[in-house]
VOBA-1610 file (N, C-alpha, C; in pm, whole numbers, padded with zeros to 5 digits, always signed):
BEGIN
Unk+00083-00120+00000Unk+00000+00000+00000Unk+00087+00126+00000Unk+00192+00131+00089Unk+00279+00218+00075Unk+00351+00268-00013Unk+00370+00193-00145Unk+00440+00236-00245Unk+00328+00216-00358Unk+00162+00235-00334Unk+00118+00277-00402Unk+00077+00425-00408Unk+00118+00495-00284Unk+00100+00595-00222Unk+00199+00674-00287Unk+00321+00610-00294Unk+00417+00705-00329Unk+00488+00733-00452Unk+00423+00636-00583Unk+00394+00649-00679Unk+00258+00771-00735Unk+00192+00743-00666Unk+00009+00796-00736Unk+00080+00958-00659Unk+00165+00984-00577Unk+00190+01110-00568Unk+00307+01192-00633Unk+00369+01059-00716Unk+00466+01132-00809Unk+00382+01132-00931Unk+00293+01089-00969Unk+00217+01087-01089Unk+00127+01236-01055Unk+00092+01239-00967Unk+00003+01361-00955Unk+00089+01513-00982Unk+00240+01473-00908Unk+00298+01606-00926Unk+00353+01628-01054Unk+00354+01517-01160Unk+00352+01552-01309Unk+00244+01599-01369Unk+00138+01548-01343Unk-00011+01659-01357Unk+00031+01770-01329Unk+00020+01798-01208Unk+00011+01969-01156Unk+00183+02026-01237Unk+00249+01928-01232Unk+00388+02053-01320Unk+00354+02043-01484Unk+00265+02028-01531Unk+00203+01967-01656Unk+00317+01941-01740Unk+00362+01763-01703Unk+00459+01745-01747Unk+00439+01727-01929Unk+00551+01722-01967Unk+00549+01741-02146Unk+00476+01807-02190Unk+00464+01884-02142Unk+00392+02034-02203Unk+00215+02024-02179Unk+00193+01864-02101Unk+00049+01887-02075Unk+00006+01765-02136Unk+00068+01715-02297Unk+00049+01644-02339Unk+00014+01469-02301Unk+00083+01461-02216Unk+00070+01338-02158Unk+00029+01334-02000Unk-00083+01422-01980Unk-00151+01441-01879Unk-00239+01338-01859Unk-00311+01330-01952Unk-00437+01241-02003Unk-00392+01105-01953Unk-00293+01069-01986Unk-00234+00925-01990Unk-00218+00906-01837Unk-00108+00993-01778Unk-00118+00987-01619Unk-00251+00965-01542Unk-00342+01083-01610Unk-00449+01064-01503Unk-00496+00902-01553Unk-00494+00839-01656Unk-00545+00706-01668Unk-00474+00631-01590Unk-00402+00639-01587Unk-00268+00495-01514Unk-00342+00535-01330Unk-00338+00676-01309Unk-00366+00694-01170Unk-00516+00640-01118Unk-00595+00656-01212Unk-00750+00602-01204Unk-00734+00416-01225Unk-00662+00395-01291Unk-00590+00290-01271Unk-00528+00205-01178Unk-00491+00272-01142Unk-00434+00211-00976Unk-00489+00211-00881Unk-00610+00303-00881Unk-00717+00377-00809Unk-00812+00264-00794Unk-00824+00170-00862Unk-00947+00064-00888Unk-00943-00029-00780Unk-00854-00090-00726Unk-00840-00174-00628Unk-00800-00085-00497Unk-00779+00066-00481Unk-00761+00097-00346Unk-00839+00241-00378Unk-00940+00258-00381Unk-01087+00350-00416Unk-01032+00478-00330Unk-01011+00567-00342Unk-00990+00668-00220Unk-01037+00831-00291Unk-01041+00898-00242Unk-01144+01013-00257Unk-01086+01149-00165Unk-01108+01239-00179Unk-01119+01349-00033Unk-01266+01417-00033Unk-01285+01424+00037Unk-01430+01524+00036Unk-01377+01636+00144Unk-01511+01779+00149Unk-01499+01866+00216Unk-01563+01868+00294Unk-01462+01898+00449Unk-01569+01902+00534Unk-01673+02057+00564Unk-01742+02035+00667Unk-01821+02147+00728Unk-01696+02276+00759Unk-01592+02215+00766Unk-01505+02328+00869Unk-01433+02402+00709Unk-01504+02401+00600Unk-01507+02481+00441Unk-01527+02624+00467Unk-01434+02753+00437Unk-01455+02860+00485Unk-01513+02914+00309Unk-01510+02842+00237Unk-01534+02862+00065Unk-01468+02974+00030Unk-01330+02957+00058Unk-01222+03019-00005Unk-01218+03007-00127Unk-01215+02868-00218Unk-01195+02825-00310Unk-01036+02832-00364Unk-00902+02799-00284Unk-00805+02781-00295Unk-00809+02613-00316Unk-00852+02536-00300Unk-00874+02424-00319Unk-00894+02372-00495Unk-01015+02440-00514Unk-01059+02465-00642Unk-00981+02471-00753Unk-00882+02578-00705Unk-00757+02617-00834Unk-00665+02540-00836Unk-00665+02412-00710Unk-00503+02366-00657Unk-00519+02251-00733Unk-00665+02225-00716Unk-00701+02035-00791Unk-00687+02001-00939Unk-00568+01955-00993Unk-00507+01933-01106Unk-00616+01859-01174Unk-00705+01786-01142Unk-00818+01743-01217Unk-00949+01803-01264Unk-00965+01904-01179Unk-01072+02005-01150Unk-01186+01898-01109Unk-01177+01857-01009Unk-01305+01749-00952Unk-01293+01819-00848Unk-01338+01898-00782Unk-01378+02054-00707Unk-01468+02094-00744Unk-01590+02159-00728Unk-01660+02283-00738Unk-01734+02353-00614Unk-01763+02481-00648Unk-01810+02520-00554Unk-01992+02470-00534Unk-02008+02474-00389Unk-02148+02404-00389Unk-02234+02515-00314Unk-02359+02471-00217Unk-02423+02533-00136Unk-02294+02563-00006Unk-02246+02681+00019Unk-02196+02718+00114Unk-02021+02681+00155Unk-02046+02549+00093Unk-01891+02501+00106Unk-01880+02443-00033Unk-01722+02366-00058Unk-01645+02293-00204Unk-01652+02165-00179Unk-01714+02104-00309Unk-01768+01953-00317Unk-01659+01907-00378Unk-01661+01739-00368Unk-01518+01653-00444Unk-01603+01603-00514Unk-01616+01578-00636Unk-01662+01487-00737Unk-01549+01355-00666Unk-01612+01270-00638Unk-01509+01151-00588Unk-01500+01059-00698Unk-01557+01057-00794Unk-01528+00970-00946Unk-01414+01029-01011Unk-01383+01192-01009Unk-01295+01236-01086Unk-01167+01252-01015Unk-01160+01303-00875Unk-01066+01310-00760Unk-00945+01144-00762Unk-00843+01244-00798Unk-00706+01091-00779Unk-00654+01062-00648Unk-00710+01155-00553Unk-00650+01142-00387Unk-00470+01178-00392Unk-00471+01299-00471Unk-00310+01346-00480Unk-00320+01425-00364Unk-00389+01495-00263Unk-00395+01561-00203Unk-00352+01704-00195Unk-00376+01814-00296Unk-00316+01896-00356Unk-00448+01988-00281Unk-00566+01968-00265Unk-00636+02081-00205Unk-00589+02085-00069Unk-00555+01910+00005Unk-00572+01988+00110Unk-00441+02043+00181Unk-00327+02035+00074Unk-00190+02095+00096Unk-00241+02271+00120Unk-00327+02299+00037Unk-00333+02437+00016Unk-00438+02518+00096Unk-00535+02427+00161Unk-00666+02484+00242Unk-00598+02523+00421Unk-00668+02662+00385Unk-00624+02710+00539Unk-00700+02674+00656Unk-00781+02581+00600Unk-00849+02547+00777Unk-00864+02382+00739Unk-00770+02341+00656Unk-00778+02179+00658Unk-00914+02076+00609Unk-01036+02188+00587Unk-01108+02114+00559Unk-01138+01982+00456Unk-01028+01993+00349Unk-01062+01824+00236Unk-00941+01731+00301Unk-01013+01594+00319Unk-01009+01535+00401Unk-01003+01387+00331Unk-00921+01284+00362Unk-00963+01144+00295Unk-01112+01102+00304Unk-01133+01055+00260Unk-01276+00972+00281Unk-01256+00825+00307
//
């Protein structure tokens, strides 16, 4: 489990540095949804959401949006790179 962890977070930080010019983004996020199949993981937002929307801009997939009051995870599109909740000032996205 551990070194699926630490793969799916070097794959994510080639997303967010949009490696090869972006081009082979597509492919990463497949391999990561990929790996994703046998260990399902997600973040959602909690209540403690100040709807900053720093989250929003941080999520290399854009499976974020803003909702009623607080920021929702599309958990189908979300790779669990944890990139919102590096960036949220009150910690609210959270594993699921």
């Amino acid at each position: 489990m551990e070194i699926f962890v630490v793969l799916k977070k070097f794959l994510c930080k080639l997303v967010k540095n949009n490696y090869n010019g972006g081009r082979d983004n597509e492919i990463i996020i497949k391999k990561i949804k990929t790996l994703e199949e046998d260990f399902k993981m997600a973040y959602k937002i909690t209540d403690a959401c100040v709807n900053c929307g720093a989250c929003e801009s941080e999520c290399p997939v854009n499976a974020i949006s803003a909702g009623d009051g607080l920021y929702v995870v599309d958990a189908a599109t979300c790779i669990d790179c944890g990139a919102c909740a590096s960036v949220c000032p009150v910690d609210a996205p959270q594993p699921e």
